[in-house]
C-alpha positions as CSV (number, residue, x, y, z in Angstrom):
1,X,-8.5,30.6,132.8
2,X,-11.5,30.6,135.1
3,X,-9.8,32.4,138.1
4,X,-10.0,36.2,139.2
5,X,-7.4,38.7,137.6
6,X,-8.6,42.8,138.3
7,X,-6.9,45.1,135.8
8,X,-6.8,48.6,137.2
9,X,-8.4,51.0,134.8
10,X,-5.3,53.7,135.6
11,X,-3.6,50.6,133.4
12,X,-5.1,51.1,130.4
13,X,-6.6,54.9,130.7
14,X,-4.9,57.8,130.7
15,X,-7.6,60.5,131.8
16,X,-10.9,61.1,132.1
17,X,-13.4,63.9,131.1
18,X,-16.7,64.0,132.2
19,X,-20.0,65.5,130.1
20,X,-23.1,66.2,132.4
21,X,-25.7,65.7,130.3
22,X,-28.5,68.6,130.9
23,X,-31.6,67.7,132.3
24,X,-34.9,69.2,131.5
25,X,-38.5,67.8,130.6
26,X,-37.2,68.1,127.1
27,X,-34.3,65.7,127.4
28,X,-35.2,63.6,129.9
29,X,-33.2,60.3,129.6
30,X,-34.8,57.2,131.1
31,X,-31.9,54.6,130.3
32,X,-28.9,54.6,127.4
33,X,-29.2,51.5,125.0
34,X,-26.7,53.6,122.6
35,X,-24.2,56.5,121.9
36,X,-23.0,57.9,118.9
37,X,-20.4,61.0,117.8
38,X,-21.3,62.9,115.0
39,X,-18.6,65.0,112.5
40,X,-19.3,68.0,114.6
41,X,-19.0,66.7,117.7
42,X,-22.1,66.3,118.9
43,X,-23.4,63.1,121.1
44,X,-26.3,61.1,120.0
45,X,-28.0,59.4,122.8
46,X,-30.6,57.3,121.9
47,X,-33.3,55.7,124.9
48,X,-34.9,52.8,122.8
49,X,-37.8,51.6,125.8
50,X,-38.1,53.9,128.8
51,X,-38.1,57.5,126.7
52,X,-38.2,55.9,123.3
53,X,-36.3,59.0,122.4
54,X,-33.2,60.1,120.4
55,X,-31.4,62.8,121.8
56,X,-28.6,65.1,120.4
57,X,-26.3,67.0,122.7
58,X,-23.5,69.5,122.1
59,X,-19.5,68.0,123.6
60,X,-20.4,69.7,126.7
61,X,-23.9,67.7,127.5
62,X,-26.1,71.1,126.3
63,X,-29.3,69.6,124.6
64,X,-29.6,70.7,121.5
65,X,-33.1,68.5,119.9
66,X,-34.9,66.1,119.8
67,X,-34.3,63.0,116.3
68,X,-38.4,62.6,115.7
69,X,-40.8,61.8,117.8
70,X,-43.2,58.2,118.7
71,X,-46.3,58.0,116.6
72,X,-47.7,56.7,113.6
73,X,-46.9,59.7,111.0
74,X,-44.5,60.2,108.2
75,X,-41.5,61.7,110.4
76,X,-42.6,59.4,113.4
77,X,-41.5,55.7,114.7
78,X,-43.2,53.4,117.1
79,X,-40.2,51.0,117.8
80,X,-36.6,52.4,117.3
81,X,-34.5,48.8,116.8
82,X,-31.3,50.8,116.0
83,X,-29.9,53.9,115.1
84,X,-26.8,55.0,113.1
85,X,-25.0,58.3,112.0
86,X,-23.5,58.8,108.9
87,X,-22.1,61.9,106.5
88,X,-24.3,64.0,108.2
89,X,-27.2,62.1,108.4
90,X,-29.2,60.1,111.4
91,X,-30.7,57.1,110.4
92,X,-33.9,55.5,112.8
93,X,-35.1,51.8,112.2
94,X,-38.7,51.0,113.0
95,X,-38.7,47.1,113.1
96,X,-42.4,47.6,113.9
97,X,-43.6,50.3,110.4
98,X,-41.1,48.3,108.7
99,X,-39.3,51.6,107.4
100,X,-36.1,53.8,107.8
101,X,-36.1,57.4,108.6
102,X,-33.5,59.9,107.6
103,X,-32.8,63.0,109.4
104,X,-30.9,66.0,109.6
105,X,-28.4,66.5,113.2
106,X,-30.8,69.4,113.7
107,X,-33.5,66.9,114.1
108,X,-35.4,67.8,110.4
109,X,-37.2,64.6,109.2
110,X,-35.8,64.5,105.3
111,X,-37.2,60.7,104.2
112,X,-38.2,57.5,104.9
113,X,-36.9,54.2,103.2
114,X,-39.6,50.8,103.1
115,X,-37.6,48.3,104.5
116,X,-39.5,44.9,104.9
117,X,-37.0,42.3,106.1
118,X,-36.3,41.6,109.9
119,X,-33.1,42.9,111.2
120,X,-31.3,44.4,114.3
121,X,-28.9,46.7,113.9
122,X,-27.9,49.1,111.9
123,X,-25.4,50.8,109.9
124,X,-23.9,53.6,107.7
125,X,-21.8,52.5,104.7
126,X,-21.7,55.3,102.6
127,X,-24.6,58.5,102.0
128,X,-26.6,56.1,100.2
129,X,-25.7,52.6,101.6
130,X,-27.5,50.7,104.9
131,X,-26.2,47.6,106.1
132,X,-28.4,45.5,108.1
133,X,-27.7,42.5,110.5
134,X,-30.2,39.7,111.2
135,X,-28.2,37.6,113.0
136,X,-29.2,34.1,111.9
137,X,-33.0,35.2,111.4
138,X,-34.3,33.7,108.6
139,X,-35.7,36.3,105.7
140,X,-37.8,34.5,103.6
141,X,-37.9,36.6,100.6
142,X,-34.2,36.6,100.3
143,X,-33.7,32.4,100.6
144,X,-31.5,31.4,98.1
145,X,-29.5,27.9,97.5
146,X,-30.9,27.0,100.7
147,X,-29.5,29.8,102.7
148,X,-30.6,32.8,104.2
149,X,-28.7,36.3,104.6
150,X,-27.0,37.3,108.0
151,X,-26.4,40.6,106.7
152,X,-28.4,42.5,104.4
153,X,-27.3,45.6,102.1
154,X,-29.8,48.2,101.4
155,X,-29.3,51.0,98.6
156,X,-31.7,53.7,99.5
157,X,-30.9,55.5,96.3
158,X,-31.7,52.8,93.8
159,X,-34.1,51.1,96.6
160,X,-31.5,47.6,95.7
161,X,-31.4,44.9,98.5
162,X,-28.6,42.5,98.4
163,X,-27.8,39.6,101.4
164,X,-24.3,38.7,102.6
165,X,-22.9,35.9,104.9
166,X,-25.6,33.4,104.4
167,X,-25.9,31.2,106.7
168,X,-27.6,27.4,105.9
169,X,-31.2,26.8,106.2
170,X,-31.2,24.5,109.3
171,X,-29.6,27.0,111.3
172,X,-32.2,27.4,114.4
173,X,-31.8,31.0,115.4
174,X,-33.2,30.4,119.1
175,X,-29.7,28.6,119.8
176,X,-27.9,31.7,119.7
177,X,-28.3,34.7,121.8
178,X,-28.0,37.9,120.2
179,X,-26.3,40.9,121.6
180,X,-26.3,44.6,121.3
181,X,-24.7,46.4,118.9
182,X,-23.1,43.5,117.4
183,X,-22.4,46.2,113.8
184,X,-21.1,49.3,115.3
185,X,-18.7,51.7,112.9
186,X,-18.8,49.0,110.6
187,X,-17.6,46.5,112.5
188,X,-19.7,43.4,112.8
189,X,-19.7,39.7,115.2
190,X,-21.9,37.4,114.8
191,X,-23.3,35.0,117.6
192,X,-21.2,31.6,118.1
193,X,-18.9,32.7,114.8
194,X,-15.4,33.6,115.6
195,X,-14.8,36.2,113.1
196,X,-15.0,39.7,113.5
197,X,-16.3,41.5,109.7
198,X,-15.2,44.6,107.9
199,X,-18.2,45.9,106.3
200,X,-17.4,48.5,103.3
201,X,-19.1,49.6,100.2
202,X,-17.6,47.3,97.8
203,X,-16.9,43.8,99.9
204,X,-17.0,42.5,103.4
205,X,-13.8,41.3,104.7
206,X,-12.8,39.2,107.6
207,X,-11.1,41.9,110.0
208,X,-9.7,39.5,112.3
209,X,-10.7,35.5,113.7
210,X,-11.2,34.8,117.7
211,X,-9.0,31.4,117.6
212,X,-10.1,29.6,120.6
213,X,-7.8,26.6,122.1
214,X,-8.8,23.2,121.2
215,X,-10.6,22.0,124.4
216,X,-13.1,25.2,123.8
217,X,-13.4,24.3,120.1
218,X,-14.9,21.3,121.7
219,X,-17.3,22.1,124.3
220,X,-18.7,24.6,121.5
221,X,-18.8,22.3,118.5
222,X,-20.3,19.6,121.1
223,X,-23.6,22.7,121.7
224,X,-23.4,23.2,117.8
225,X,-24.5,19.0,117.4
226,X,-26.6,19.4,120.4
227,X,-28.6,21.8,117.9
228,X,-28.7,19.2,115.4
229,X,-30.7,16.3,117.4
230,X,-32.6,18.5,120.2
231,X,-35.4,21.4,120.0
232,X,-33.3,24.0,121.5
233,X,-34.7,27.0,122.9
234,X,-33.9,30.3,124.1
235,X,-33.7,29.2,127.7
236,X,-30.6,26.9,126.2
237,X,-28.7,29.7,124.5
238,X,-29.3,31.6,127.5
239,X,-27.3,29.3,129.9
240,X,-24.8,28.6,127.1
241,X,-24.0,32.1,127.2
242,X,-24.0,32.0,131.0
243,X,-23.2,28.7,131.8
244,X,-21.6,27.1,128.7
245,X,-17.8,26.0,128.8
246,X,-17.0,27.6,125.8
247,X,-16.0,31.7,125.7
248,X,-18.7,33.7,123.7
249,X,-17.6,37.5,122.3
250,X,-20.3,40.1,123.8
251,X,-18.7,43.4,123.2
252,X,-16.2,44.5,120.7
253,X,-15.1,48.1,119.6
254,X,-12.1,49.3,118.1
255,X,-10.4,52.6,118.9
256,X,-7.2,53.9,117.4
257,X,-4.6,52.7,120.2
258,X,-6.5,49.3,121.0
259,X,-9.0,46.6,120.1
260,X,-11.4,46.0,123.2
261,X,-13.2,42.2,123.1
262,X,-15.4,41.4,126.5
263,X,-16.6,37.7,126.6
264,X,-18.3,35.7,128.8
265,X,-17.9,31.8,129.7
266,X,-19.2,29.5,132.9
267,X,-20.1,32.5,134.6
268,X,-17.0,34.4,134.5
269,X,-16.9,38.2,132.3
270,X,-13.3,38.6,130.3
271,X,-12.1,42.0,129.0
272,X,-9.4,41.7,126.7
273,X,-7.2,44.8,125.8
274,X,-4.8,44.4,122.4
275,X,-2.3,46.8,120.9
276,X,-1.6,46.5,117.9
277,X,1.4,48.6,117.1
278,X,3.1,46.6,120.2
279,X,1.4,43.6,119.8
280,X,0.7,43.3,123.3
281,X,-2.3,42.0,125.1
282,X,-4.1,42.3,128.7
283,X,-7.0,40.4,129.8
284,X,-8.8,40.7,133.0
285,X,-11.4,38.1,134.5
286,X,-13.5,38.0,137.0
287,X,-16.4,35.7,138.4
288,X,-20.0,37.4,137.5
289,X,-18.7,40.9,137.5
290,X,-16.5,43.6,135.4
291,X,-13.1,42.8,135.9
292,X,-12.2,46.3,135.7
293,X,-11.5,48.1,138.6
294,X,-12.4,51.3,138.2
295,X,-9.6,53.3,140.8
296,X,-9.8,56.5,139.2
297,X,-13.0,57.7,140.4
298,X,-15.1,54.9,142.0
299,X,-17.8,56.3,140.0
300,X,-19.0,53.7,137.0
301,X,-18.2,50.6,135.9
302,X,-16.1,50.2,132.7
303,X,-18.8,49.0,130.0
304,X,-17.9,51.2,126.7
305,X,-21.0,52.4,124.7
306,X,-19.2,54.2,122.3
307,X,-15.5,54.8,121.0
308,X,-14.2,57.5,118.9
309,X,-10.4,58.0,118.1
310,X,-8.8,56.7,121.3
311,X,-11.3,58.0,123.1
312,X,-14.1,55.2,125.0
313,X,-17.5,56.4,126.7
314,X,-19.0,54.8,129.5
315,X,-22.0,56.3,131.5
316,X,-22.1,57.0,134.7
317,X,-25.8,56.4,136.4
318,X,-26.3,59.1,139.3
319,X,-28.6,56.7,140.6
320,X,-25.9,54.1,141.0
321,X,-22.6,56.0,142.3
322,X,-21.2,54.9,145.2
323,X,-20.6,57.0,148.2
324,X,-17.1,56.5,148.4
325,X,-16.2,57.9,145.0
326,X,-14.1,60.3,143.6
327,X,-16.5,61.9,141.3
328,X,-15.0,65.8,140.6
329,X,-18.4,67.0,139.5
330,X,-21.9,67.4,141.3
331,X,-24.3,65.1,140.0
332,X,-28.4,64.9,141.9
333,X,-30.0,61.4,142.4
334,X,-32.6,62.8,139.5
335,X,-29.8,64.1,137.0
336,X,-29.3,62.8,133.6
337,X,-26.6,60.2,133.7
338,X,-23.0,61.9,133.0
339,X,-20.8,60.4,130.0
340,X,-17.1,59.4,130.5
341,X,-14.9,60.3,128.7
342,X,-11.8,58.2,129.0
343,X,-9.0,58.5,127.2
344,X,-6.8,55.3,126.5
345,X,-3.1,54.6,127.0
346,X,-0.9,53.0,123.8
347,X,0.7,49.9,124.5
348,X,4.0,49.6,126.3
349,X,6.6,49.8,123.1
350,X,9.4,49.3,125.6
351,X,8.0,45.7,126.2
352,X,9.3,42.4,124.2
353,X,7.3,40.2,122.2
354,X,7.9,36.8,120.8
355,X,5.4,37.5,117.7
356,X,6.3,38.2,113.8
357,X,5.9,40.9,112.2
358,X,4.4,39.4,109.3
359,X,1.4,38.0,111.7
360,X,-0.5,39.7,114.2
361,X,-1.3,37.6,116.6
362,X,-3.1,37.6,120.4
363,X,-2.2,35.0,122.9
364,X,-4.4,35.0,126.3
365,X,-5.4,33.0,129.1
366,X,-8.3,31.5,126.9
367,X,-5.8,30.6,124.7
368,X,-7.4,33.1,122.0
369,X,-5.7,34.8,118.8
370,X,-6.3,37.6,116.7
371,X,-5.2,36.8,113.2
372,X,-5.8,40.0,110.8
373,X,-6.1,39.6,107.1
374,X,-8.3,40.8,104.2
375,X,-9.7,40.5,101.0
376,X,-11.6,37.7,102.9
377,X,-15.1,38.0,101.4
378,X,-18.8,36.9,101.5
379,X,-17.4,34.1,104.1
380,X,-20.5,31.9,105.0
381,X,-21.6,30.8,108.7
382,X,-20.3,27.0,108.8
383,X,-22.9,26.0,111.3
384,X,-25.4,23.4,111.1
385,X,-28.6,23.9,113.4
386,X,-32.3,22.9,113.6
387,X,-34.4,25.2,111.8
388,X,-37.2,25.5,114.6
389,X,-39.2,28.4,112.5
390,X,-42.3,26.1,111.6
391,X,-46.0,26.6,111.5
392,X,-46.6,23.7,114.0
393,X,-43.7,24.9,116.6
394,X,-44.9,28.6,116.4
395,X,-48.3,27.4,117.4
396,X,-46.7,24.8,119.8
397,X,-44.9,27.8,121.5
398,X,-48.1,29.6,121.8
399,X,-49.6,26.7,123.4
400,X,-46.6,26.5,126.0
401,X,-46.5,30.0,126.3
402,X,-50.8,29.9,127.1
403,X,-50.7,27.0,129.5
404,X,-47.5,28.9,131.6
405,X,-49.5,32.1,131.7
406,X,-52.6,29.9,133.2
407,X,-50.3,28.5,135.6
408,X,-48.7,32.2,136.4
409,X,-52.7,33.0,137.1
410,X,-53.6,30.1,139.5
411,X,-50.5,30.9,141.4
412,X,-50.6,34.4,142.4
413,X,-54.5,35.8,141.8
414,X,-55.9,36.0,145.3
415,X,-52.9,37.1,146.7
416,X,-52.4,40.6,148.8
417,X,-50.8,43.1,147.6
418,X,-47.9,45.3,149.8
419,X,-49.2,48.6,150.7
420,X,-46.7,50.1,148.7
421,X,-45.6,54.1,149.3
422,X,-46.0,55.9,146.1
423,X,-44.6,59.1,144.3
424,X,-46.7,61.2,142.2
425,X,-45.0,63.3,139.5
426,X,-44.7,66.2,141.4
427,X,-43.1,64.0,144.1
428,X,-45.7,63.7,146.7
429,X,-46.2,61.3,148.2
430,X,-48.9,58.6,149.8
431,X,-49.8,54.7,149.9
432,X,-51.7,52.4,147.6
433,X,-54.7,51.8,150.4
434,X,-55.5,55.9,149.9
435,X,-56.1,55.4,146.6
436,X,-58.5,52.1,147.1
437,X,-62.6,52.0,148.1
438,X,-65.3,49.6,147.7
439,X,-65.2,49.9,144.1
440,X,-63.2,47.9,141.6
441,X,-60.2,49.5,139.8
442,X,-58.0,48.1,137.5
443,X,-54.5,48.0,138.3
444,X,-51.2,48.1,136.0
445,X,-48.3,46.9,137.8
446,X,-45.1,47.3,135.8
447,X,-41.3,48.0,136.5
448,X,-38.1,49.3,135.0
449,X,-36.4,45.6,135.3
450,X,-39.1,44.2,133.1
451,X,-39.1,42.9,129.5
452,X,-40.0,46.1,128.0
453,X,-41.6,44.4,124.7
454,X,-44.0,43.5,127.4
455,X,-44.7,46.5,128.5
456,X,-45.3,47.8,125.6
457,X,-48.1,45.5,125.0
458,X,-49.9,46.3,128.2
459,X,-49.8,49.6,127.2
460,X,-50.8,49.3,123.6
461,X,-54.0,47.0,124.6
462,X,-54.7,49.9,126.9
463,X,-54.4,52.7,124.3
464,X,-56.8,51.6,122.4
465,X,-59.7,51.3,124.7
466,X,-58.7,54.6,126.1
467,X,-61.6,56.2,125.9
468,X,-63.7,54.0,127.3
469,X,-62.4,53.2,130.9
470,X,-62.9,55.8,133.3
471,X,-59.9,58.0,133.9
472,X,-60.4,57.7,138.0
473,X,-60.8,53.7,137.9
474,X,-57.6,53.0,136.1
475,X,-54.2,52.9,138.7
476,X,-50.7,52.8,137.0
477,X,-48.1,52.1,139.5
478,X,-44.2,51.2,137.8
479,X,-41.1,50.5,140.1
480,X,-38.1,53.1,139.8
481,X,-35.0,53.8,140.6
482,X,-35.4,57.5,140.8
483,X,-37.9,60.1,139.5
484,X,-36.2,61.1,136.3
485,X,-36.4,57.9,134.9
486,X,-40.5,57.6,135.8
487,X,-40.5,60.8,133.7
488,X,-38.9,60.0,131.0
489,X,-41.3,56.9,130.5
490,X,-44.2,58.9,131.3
491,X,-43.6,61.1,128.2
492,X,-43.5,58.3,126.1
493,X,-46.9,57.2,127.0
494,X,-49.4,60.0,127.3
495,X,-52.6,58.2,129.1
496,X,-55.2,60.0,130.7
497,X,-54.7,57.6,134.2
498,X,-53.4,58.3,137.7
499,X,-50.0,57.2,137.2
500,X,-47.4,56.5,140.1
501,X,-43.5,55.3,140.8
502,X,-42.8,53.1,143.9
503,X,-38.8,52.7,145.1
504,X,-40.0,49.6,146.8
505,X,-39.4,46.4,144.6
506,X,-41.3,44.4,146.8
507,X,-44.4,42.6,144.9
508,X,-46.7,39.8,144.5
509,X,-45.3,39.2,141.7
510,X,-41.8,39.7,142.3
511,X,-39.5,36.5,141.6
512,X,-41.6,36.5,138.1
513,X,-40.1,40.0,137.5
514,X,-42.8,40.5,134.6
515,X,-45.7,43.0,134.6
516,X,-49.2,42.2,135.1
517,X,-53.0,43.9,135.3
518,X,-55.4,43.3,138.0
519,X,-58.7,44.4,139.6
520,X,-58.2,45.7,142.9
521,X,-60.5,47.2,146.1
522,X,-59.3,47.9,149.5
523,X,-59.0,44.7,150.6
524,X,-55.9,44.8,148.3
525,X,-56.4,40.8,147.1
526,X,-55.7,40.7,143.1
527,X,-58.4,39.8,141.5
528,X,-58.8,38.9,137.5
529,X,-55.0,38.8,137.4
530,X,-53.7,39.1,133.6
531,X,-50.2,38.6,132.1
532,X,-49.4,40.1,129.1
533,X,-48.0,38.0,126.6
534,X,-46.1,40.2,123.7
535,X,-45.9,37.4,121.4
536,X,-50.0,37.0,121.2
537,X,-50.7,40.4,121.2
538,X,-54.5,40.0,121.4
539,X,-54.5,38.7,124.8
540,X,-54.4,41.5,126.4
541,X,-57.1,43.5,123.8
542,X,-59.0,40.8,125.2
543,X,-58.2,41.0,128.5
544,X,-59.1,44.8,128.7
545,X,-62.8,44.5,126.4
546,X,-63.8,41.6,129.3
547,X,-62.7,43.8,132.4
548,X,-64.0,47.0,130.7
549,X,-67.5,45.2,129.8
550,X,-67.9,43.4,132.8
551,X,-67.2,45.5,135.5
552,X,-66.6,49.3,133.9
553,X,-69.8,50.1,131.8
């Protein structure tokens, strides 16, 4: 139901050990998009934008190496999509090079796999089996009976591709929004589909179905017709999955005492908690927040990245711990985050249940239900949807897309910019004006809240021309929380420019939340104001050949 009900995480967790990750300019972790146990032990912590970085450290946070490096070589990746583990083995996907690199724990490149679909995340089936999932992006070369693959099996050993859960050709993939890590430990959801998949060498079985109560049913098959007469857009999955009156699964993971499912609905978070040797089932809710109450420490929210056994990690920021917490370690503002360790209760046997044995079944306040079965296989998405992946829309999106940025220009060039207190590196510190004259400089403005596809193209545009802009006439200013996260970044792009963090969020640009380039003086007015747009890519080549041409040579 849409009202607030906290479950105290003492409820469900039994203890907590923490792992301080070590922190040195060999390991310095900029955010945590994923964590992964290997046999040994070890933790893989993998930093897809800010360090674009795999890290592997020991169970007591001791960095061990480094899983490849950014670049354009053999053993290198430019964009890391996903990572697994698997018998031994760390697996990178590089959406951008199209491949799949395979490497030792100890960080020793060993191969690389072509892979030349589009996909999202990744898996480990067996020591020569990948599975893929695209969501409901089409993949051309595998269209077949007028269908396309949601999940895509990949034999490295044979080089063999083979697609699984098609879904229909109409299906228009910008009326779903994706989430991450959707096929963890070969478990796999799909967006707006209300079974959860068990994805093994030899079939793919449904592991359970979210059965939702009728009057849900209906607000989400009334979106799924919507689809069928309107040109949806991403800005419409966005507030169905914010707004929409229908519950949508985020998160789930599966641990040895209990299945953990978070959804979202009209604005309200839901974290479910089901036993099943009890058959019993919690569920907290809570308007716009975690409904988890964290009374143990007051340190992190509960979010799992990562189960193994019972055991669930969640990571604390330093950043972000309160001052009224119960922490039982020192952790600095500038530390790497710290993993927790929590280990989970098993359900209350004592308690009676009303459920069969011969079903397992869930009953919660969104009327939801777990029903497990198997030998359920190859089960296709029943969803019909617009299919909105044409020539004439793609360039009608770039037209939309151009006119927005023109308007984005006309609205904030000519405007001042704050006189923002900077941090060098070293973490000295002075204010934009001291770094101004008479003279033009260009100006990158950028910060850790921003789409980081975007920032990427900023940066790429401005790698290539490189060597052409003076070093002293380029000024790189990104907003952080702290300095260990501007380091982290840093390392990932090596450029020759004066580059600074601010703490101050304040900006021209601000309600936009999107990076921008400039040319700037010390009257502080932007001039020649540029927004990057990752999905023309040129733009901004352009944008830096004009500038460098016009007011640089």
């Amino acid at each position: 139901y849409q009202k607030e009900n906290i479950i105290r995480l003492s409820e469900i967790a039994d203890s907590i050990h923490y792992i301080s990750l070590e922190t040195s300019d060999s390991c310095l972790i900029g955010a945590i998009d994923k964590i992964l146990r290997t046999d040994n032990s070890d933790i893989i912590v993998v930093d897809k934008d800010v360090a674009s970085s795999i890290f592997v450290f020991n169970d007591e946070g001791r960095f061990k190496c480094r899983i490849g490096t950014r670049g354009l070589g053999m053993a290198e990746y430019i964009k890391i999509e996903d990572v697994t583990y698997g018998y031994g083995f760390i697996y990178v996907w590089d959406s951008v090079q199209k491949k799949v690199l395979k490497y030792s724990e100890n960080g020793d490149f060993l191969d690389s796999y072509k892979f030349d679909y589009t996909a999202y995340s990744l898996c480990c089936i067996n020591e020569n089996l990948l599975s893929f999932c695209c969501d409901y992006t089409p993949n051309y070369s595998l269209y077949k009976d007028k269908k396309y693959p949601s999940v895509i099996y990949f034999n490295t050993a044979e080089n063999e591709i083979a697609g699984y859960l098609y879904f229909n050709e109409d299906v228009n993939n910008l009326a779903y929004t994706s989430t991450l890590n959707n096929l963890y430990d070969k478990n796999l959801y799909l967006p707006l589909n209300d079974t959860i998949y068990r994805l093994d060498a030899d079939l793919i079985s449904a592991k359970c179905i979210l059965k939702y109560d009728d009057k849900y049913l209906l607000y989400k098959n009334e979106y799924i017709e919507r689809s069928y007469t309107e040109r949806m857009t991403v800005n419409d999955a966005e507030e169905a999955c914010n707004k929409g009156k229908f519950p949508q699964l985020i998160t789930y993971f599966s641990c040895d005492s209990v299945h953990l499912l978070f959804m979202r609905m009209n604005g309200f978070l839901y974290s479910g908690f089901y036993y099943p040797d009890t058959k019993e089932y919690k569920e907290a809710s809570s308007l716009g927040k975690i409904p988890i109450e964290n009374d143990i420490d007051k340190s992190f929210l509960f979010s799992p990245r990562c189960v193994e056994g019972n055991k669930v990690y969640c990571v604390i920021e330093p950043s972000e711990i309160p001052e009224n917490n119960n922490l039982p370690i020192n952790v600095g503002i500038d530390d790497n985050p710290v993993l927790a360790e929590i280990y989970m209760k098993y359900g209350n046997k004592n308690k009676k249940h009303k459920l069969k044995n011969y079903n397992l079944i869930i009953f919660c306040s969104l009327s939801l239900c777990l029903l497990y079965y198997t030998n359920r296989t190859n089960v296709d998405i029943r969803k019909k949807l617009k299919n909105a992946s044409t020539t004439i829309e793609t360039l009608s999106l770039e037209r939309a897309l151009l006119l927005d940025n023109i308007m984005l220009h006309y609205t904030y060039n000519d405007k001042k910019i704050p006189n923002l207190l900077l941090y060098t590196i070293d973490g000295d510190s002075l204010h934009l004006s001291e770094l101004l004259n008479d003279d033009y400089k260009l100006l990158i403005r950028f910060s850790q809240l921003n789409c980081s596809s975007c920032i990427d193209d900023i940066f790429e545009g401005l790698r290539q021309v490189v060597n052409k802009f003076p070093s002293n006439k380029v000024i790189l200013i990104g907003t952080y929380d702290n300095q260990r996260v501007f380091q982290a970044f840093i390392k990932n792009y090596s450029l020759p420019y004066s580059i600074y963090y601010s703490k101050n969020s304040e900006d021209v640009l601000k309600e936009e939340n999107i990076p921008y380039c400039c040319l700037i003086n010390n009257d502080m007015i932007l001039k020649n104001l540029m927004i990057p747009m990752k999905e023309i890519p040129v733009y901004s080549r352009r944008y830096y050949e004009i500038v460098l041409n016009r007011f640089f040579k």
